[in-house]
Backbone as a printed PyTorch tensor [residue, N CA C, xyz], in Angstrom:
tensor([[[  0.8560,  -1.1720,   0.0000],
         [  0.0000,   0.0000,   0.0000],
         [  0.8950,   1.2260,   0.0000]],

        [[  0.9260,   1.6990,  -0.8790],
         [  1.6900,   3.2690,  -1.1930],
         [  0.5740,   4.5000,  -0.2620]],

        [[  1.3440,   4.7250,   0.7320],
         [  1.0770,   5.6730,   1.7790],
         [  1.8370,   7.0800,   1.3930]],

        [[  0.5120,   8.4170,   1.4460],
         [  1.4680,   9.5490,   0.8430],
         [  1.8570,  10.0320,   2.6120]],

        [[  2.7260,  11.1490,   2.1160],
         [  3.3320,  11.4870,   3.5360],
         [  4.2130,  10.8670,   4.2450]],

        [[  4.8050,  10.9800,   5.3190],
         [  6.0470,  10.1690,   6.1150],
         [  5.3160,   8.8270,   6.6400]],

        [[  4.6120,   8.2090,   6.4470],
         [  3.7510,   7.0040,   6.9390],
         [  4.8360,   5.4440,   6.4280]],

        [[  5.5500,   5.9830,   5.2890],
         [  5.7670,   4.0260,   5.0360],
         [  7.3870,   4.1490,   5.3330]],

        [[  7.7780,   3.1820,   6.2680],
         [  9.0270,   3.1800,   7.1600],
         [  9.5600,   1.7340,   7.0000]],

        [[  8.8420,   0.6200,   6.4310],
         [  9.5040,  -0.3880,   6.3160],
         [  8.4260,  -1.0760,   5.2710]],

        [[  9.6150,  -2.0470,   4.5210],
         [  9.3310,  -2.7820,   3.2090],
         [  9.5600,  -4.1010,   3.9730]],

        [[  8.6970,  -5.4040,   3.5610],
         [ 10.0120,  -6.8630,   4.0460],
         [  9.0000,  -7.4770,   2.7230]],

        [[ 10.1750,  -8.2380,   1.8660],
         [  9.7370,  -9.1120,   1.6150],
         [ 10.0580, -10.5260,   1.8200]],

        [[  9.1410, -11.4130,   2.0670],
         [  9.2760, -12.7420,   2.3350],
         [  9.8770, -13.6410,   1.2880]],

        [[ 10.1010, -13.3400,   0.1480],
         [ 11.0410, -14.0040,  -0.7260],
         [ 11.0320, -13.0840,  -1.8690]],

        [[ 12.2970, -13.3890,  -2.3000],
         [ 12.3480, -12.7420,  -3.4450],
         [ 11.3570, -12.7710,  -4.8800]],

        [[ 10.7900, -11.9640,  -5.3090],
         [  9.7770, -11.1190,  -6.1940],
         [ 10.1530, -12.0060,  -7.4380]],

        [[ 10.0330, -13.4280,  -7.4780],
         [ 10.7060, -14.1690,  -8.8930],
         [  9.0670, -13.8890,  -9.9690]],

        [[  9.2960, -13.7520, -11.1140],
         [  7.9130, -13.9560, -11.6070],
         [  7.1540, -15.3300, -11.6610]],

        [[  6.0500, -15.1670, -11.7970],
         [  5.0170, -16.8130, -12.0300],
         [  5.2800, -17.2750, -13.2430]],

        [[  5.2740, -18.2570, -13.3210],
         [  5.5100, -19.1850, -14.8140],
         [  4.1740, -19.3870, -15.5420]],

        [[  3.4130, -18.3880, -15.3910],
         [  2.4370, -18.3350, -16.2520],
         [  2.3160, -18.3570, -17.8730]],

        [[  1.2460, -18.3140, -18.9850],
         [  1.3570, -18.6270, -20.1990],
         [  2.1960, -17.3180, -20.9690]],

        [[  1.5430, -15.7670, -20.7560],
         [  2.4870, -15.2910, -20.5500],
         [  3.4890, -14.8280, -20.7710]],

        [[  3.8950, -15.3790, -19.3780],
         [  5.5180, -14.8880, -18.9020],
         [  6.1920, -16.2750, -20.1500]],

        [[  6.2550, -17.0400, -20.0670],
         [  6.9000, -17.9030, -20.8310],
         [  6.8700, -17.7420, -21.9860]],

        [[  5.6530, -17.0120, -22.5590],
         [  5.8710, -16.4630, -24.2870],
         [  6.9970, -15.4730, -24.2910]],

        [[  6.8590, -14.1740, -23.2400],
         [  7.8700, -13.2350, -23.4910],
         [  9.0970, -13.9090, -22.8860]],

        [[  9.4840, -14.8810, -21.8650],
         [ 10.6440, -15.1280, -21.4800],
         [ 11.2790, -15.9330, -23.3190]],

        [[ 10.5440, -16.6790, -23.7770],
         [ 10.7180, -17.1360, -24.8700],
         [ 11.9240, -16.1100, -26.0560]],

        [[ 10.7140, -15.4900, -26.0440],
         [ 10.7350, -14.1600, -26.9160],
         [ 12.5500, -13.3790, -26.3210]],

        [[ 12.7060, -12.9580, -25.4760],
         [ 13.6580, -12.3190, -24.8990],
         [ 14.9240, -13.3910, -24.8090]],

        [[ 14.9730, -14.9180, -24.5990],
         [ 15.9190, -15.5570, -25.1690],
         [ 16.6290, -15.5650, -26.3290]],

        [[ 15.6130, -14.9170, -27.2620],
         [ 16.2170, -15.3200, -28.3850],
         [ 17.3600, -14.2720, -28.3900]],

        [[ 16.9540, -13.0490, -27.8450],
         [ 17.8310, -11.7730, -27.7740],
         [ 19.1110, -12.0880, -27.3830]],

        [[ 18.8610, -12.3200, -26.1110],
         [ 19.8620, -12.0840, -24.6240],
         [ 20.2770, -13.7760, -24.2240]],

        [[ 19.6730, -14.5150, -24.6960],
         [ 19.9800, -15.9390, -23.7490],
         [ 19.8680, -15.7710, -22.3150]],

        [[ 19.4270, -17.4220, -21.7830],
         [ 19.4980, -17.5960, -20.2260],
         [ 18.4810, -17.1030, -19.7040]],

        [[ 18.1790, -16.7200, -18.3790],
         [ 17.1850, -17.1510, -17.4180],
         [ 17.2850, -15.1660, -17.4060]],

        [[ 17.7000, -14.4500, -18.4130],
         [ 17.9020, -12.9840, -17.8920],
         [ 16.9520, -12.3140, -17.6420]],

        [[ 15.7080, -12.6590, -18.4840],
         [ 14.4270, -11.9010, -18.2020],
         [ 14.0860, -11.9560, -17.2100]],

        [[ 13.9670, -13.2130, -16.5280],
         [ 13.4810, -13.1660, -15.2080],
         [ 14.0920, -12.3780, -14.1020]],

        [[ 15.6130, -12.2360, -14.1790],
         [ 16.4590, -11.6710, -13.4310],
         [ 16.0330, -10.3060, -13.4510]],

        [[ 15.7230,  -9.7060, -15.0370],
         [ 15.3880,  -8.2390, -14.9360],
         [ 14.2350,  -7.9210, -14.5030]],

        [[ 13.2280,  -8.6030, -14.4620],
         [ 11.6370,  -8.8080, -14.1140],
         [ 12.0730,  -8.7070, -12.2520]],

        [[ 12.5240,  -9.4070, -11.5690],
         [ 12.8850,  -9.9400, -10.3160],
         [ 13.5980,  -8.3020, -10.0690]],

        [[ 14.5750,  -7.7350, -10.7360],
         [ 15.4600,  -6.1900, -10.4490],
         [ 14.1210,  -5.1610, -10.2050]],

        [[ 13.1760,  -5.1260, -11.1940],
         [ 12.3560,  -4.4340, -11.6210],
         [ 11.5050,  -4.0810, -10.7450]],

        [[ 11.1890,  -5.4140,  -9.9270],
         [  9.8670,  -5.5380,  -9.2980],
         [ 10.6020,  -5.0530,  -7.4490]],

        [[ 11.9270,  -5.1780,  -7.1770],
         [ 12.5160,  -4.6910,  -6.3150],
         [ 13.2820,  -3.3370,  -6.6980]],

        [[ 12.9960,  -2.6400,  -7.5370],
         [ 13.1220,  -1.5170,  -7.7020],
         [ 12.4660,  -0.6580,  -7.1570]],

        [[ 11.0200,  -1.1370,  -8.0100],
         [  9.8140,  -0.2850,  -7.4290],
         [  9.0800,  -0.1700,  -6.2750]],

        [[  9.4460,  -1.4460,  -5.2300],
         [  9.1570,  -1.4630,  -3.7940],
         [ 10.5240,  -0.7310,  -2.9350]],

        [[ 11.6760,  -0.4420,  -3.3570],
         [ 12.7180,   0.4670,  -2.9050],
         [ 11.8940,   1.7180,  -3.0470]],

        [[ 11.9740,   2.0500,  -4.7710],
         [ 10.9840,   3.4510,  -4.7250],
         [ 10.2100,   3.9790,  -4.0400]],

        [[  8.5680,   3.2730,  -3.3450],
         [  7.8400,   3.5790,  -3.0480],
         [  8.6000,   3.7450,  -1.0750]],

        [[  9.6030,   2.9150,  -1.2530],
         [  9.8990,   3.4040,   0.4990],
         [ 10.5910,   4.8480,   0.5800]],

        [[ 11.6110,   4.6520,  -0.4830],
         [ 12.5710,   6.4360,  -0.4260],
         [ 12.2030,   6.9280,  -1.9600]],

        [[ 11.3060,   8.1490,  -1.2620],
         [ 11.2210,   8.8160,  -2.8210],
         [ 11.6260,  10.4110,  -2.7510]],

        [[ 12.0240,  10.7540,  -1.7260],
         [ 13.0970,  11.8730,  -1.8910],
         [ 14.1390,  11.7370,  -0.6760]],

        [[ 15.1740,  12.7800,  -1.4770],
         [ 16.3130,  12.2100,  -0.5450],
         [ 16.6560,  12.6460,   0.9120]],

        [[ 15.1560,  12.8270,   1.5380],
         [ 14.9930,  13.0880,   2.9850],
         [ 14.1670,  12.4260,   3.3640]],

        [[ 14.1960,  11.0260,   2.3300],
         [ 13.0120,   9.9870,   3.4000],
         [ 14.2570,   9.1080,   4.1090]],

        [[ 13.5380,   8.6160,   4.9920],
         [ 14.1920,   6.8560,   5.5220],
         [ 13.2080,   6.1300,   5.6070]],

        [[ 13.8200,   4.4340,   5.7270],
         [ 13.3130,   3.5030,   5.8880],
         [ 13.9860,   2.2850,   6.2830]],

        [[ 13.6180,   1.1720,   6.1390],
         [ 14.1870,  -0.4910,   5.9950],
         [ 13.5370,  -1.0680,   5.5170]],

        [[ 14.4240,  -1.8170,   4.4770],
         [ 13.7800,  -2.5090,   2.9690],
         [ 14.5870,  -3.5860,   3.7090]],

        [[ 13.8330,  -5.1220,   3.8990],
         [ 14.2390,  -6.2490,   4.5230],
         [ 13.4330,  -7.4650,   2.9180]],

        [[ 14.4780,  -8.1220,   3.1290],
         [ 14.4140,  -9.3420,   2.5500],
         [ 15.0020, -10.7800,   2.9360]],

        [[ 13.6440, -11.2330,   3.0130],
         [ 13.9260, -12.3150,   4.0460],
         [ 13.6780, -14.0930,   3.7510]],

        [[ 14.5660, -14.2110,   2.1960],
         [ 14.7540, -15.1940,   1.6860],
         [ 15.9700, -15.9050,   1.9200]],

        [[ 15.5520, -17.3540,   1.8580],
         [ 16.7300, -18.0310,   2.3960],
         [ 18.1090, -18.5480,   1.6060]],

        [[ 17.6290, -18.0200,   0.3110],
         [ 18.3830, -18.0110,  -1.0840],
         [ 19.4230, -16.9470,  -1.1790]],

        [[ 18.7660, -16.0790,  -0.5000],
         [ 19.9050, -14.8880,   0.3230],
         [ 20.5780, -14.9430,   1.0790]]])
């Protein structure tokens, strides 16, 4: 939930943001192999999606917070 004002002070996610192997994601992961090779889409999909939950915690450079991730792959 994107809270305006000083309200959002901590992020956690419980595992890392991998995408679903839905119909899909597997056409464009398809599609983007042919480019790049390897598992990269997902990697950038996975950057992407922890980008934008960083964002929504610091969005100017007089916020704070703690962005926790709490996978065991980590």
């Amino acid at each position: 939930v994107d809270v305006p004002g000083r309200a959002l002070r901590l992020i956690v996610f419980d595992r890392v943001p991998w995408p679903r192997p839905d119909i899909l994601h597997r056409a464009r992961r398809a599609h983007f192999d042919q480019i790049a090779g390897g598992r990269r889409y997902d990697d950038m999909i996975t950057r992407l999606r922890l980008r934008q939950a960083f964002g929504r915690l610091i969005r100017r450079a007089d916020d704070v917070g703690v962005f926790v991730l709490l996978d065991p792959m980590m």
